[in-house]
N, C-alpha and C positions, 0 to 999 in steps of 0.2 A: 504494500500500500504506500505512494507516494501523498502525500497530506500538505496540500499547501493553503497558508492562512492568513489573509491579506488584512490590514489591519494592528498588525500581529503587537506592534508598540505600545498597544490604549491597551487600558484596565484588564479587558476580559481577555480580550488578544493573546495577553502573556500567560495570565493564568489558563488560558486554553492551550497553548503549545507547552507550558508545563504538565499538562495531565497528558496529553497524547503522547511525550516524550516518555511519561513514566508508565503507560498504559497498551498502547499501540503495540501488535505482535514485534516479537523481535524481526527486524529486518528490513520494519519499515523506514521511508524517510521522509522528514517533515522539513517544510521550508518557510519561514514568515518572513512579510515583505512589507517593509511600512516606507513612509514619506522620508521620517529623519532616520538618522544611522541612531540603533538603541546597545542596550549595555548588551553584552552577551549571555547566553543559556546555553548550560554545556552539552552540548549533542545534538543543536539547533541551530543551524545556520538564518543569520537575517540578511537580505537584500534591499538596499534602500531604492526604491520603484515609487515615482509619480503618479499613481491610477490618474493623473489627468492626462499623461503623455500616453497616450496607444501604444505607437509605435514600441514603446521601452517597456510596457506593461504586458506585450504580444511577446515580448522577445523573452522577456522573465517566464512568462507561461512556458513555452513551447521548447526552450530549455530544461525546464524542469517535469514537462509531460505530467501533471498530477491526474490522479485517478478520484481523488477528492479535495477538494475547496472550500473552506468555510469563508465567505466572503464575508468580514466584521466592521469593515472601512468604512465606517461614517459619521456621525454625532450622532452621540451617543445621550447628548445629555437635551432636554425640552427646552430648558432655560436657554442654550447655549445655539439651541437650532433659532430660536424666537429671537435673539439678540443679534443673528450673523444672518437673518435669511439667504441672501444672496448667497454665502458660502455655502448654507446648508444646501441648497437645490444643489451648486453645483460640486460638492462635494459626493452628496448622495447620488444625484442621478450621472452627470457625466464616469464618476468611478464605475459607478455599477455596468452602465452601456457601455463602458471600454474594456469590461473585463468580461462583460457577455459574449463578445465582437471576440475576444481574445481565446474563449472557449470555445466557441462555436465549432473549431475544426479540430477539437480534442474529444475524447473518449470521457473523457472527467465529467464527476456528476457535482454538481453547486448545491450549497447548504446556503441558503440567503438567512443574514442576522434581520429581520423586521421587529417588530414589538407590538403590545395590546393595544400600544397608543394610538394605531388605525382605527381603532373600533369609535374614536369619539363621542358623536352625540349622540352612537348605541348604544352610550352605559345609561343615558337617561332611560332606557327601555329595562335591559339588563344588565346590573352590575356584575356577572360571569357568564358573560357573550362565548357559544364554541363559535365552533369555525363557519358555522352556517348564516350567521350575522355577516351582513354587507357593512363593510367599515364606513364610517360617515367620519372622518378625518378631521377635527376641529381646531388640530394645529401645525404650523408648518413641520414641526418632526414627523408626527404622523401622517400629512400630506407627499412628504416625501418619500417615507419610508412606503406609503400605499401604492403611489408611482413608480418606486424601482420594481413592486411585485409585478407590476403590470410588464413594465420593460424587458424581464427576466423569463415571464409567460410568453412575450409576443418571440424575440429573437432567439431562446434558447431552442423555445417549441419546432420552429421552423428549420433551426441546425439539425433536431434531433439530441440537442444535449437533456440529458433527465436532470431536474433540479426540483430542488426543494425549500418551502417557507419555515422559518421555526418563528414564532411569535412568542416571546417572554416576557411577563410581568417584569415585574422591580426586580432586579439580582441584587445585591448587596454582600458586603464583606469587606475586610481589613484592604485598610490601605488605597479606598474609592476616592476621587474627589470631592471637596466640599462641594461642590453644585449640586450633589445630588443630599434628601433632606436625611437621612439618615447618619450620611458622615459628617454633615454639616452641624446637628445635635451632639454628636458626640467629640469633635474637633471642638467646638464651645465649651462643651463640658471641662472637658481636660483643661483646654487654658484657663477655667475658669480656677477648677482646681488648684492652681498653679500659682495662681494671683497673677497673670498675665493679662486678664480681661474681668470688666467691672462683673457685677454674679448678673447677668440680666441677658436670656437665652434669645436672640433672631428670632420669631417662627414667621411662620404662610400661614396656611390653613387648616389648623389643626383639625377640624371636623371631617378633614376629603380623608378617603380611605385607601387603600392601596394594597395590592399583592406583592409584599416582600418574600422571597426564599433566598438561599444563599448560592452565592456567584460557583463555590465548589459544587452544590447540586446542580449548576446552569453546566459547569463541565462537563458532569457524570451524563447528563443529559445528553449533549455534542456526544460523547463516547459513544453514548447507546445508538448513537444516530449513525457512529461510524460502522457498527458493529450489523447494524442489521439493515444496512444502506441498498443491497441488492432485493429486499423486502420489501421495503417500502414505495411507494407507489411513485410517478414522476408526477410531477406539481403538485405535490400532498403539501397540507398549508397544516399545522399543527401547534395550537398554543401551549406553553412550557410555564409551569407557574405551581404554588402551592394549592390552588384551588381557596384559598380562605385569603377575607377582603379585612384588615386591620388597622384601623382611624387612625393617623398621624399622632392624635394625642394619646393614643394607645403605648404608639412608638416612644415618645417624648417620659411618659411612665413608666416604661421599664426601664430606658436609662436614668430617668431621675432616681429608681429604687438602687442601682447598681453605684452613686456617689454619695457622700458625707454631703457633698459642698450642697446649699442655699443657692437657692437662683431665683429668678423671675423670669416673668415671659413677657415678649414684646411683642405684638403683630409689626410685623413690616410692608407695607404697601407692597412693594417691588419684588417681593416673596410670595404674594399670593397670583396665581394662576387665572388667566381674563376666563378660562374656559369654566371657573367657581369651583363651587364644592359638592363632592359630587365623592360615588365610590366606584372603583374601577379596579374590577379583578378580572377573572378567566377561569373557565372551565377549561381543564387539562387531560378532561376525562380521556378524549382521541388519541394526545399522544401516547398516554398509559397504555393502552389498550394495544396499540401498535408497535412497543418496544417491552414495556414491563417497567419503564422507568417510573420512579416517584420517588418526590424530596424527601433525604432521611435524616437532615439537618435542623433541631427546633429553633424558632427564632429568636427564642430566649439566647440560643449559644450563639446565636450572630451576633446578639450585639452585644453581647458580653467582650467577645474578639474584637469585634469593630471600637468600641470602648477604650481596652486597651491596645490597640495597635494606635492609637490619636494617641494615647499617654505614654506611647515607646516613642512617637516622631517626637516628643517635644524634649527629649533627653534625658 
């Protein structure tokens, strides 16, 4: 099995060529390819490749012949696609079509990273939408991310390349960026702890609810996906999540039960979300059903981890 993982430098990226490296039959070879040159991973080579340049992102493929792809390469974060629209489209969508273009006259099957965030103003209907919910897209992440699916359906289909959707809730785990609310709470905390910041916590909106599981279950996940990839169906679209929807201030109380330190809470305008409050999870039953996978991680231990990984970066 050749395994290559574009993307490979952002959060999940790495912790995914860390599991395949420790995972994958002996024999296999796995290649990540991102924008900037990253630290190295022993028994993983990185190539640094432009997805906006074709030409060099054709020549990266066709070199390396992969038999699987997990294409992870794009914003990752809601905040950060709503702040940069313009990069996001053309990050998301010119990468993705360059690297459709670039498969197309390979044998390789594509694993597309999408998200729940397609479903939008389907969570007003249902808040754990499967897969038979028409996504109604209510922000440009999800707008983009609903557009590469399409792009990925029209030119893959027509190669004959087989590819696939995984659609993930919230992943979370040690060492995320603060954009996202979870490390963002517990990055606070810690400094707070610390006397580096007055005791009085950021939040958005603590009422919207969310489907966290842990980023090592979103691996085990990719694994199962590697493992029974000649099973699964071509354009199968599959959401990956814990099936259970848990209020922000749910979040916010279990890291306050895990410190000593006093805080308060501050709403911040520029934290809370125009799409409101609302709860937004996923039915995962399909992909279960279709691998055997399901998270075995309780969320109490992710944020216990995630807690102290914020109070290891601070020294």
């Amino acid at each position: 099995m050749r395994v290559l993982v574009t993307g490979a430098g952002d959060y999940l990226g790495r912790r995914l060529l860390e599991a395949l490296r420790r995972d994958l039959p002996a024999g296999s070879r796995i290649l990540g390819i991102d924008r900037t040159p990253q630290p190295s991973l022993d028994g993983v080579p990185f190539l640094v490749v432009d997805p906006f340049d074709a030409d060099s992102l054709a020549e990266a493929v066709a070199a390396f012949d992969p038999t699987l792809v997990f294409h992870l390469a794009a914003l990752a974060s809601v905040a950060q696609s709503s702040e940069t629209p313009s990069y996001a489209w053309r990050a998301d969508l010119l990468g993705t079509l360059n690297l459709a273009e670039a498969l197309a006259t390979t044998r390789a099957t594509l694993v597309f990273l999408s998200a729940t965030v397609v479903y939008g103003e389907a969570f007003e209907d249902r808040t754990r939408p499967d897969e038979s919910v028409t996504p109604r897209p209510d922000t440009i992440s999800g707008r983009t991310k609903t557009a590469c699916e399409y792009i990925l359906r029209d030119v893959l289909a027509n190669a004959g390349v087989k590819h696939l959707v995984l659609r993930p809730s919230n992943y979370i785990g040690p060492g995320q960026a603060e954009t996202f609310v979870v490390a963002s709470f517990a990055g606070q905390i810690a400094r707070i702890e610390r006397g580096l910041a007055p005791p009085s916590l950021a939040v958005g909106d603590l009422s919207a609810g969310r489907d966290f599981f842990d980023v090592a279950d979103f691996t085990a996940a990719c694994l199962r996906v590697a493992e029974r990839i000649d099973d699964l169906p071509d354009g199968a679209i599959f959401n990956v999540g814990s099936g259970t929807v848990t209020s922000v201030s749910g979040i916010l109380d279990a890291l306050r039960g895990l410190t000593d330190a006093a805080f308060t809470v501050e709403v911040v305008p520029d934290r809370v979300r125009e799409a409101g409050i609302r709860a937004e999870g996923c039915d995962p039953a399909a992909f279960t059903a279709a691998t055997g996978w399901s998270p075995v991680i309780p969320l109490a231990q992710s944020l216990s981890a995630i807690l102290a990984d914020a109070r290891s970066r601070l020294g």
